[in-house]
C-alpha positions as CSV (number, residue, x, y, z in Angstrom):
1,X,3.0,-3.1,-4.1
2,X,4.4,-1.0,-7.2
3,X,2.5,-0.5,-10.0
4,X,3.0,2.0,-13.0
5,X,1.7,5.4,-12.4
6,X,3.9,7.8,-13.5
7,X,5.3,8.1,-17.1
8,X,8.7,6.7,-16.5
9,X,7.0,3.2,-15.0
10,X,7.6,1.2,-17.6
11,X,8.7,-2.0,-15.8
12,X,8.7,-3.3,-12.7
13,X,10.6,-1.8,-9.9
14,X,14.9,-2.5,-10.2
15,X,17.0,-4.4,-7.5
16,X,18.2,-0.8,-6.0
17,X,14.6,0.2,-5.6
18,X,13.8,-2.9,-3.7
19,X,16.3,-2.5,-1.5
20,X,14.6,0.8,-0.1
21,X,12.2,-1.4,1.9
22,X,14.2,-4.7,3.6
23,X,13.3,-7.3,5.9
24,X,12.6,-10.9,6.7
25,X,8.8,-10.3,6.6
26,X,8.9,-7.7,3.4
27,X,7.2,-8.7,0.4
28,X,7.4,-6.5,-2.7
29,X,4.9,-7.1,-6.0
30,X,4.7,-6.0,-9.4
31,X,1.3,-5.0,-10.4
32,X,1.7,-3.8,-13.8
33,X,-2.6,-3.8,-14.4
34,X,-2.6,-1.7,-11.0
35,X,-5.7,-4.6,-10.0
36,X,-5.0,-3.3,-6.5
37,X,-5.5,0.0,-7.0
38,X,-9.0,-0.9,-8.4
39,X,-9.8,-2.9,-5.9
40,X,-9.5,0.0,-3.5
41,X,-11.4,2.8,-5.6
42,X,-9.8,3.1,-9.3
43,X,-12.2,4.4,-11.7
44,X,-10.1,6.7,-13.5
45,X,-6.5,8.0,-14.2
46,X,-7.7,11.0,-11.2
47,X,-8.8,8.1,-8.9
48,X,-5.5,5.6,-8.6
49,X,-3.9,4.6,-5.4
50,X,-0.8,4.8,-5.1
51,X,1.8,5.9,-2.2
52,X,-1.0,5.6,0.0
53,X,-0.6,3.1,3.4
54,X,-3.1,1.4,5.1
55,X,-2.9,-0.5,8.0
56,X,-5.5,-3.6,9.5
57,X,-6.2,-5.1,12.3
58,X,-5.0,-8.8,12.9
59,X,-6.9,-11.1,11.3
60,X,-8.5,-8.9,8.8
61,X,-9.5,-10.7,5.1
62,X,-10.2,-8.8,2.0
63,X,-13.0,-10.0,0.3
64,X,-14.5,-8.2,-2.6
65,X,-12.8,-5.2,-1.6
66,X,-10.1,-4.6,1.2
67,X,-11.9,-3.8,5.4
68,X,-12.1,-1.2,7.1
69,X,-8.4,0.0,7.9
70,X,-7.6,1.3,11.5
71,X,-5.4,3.7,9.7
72,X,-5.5,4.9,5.8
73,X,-3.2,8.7,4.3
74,X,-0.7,9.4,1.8
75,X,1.3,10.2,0.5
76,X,3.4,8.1,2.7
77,X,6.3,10.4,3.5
78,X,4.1,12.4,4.9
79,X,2.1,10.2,7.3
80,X,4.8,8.3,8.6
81,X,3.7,9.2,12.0
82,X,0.4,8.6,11.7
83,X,0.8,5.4,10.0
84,X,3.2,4.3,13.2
85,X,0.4,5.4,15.7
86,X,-1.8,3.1,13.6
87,X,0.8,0.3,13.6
88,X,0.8,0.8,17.5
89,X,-2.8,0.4,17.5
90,X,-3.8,-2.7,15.4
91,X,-0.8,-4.3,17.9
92,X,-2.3,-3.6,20.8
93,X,-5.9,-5.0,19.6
94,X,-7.0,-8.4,20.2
């Protein structure tokens, strides 16, 4: 999901940043009123989400807001690690 945060987010992501992140089961959205971000917390300007990862177990729905993840950090260069242990995890769930 991108969404503008910073001051040079002016429009949605271009075809070069898309590219970063490729594969036959990659989906990329524009969320230019950051409704996500609220969804998970956003009050305030302090409060967005963003370069944050979260990872679910199989079968999970959000409702009126997202479940419980198995695994939640960020920034995401950071917890790349962690965020592959939780990968690991919600595969070898039921």
């Amino acid at each position: 999901m991108w969404e503008p945060v910073l001051p040079t987010d002016w429009g949605a992501p271009s075809t070069s940043a898309l590219k970063r992140i490729e594969g036959p089961r990659t989906f990329q959205f524009w969320d230019k009123e950051r409704l996500l971000s609220h969804r998970m917390g956003e009050h305030d300007k302090d409060s967005i989400v963003w370069d944050h990862i979260s990872v679910y177990s199989r079968g999970s729905f959000w409702k009126q807001s997202p479940p419980e993840p198995l695994y939640a950090g960020g920034p995401v260069l950071d917890v790349i690690e962690p965020a592959r242990a939780g990968i690991a995890r919600a595969l070898t769930l039921p």
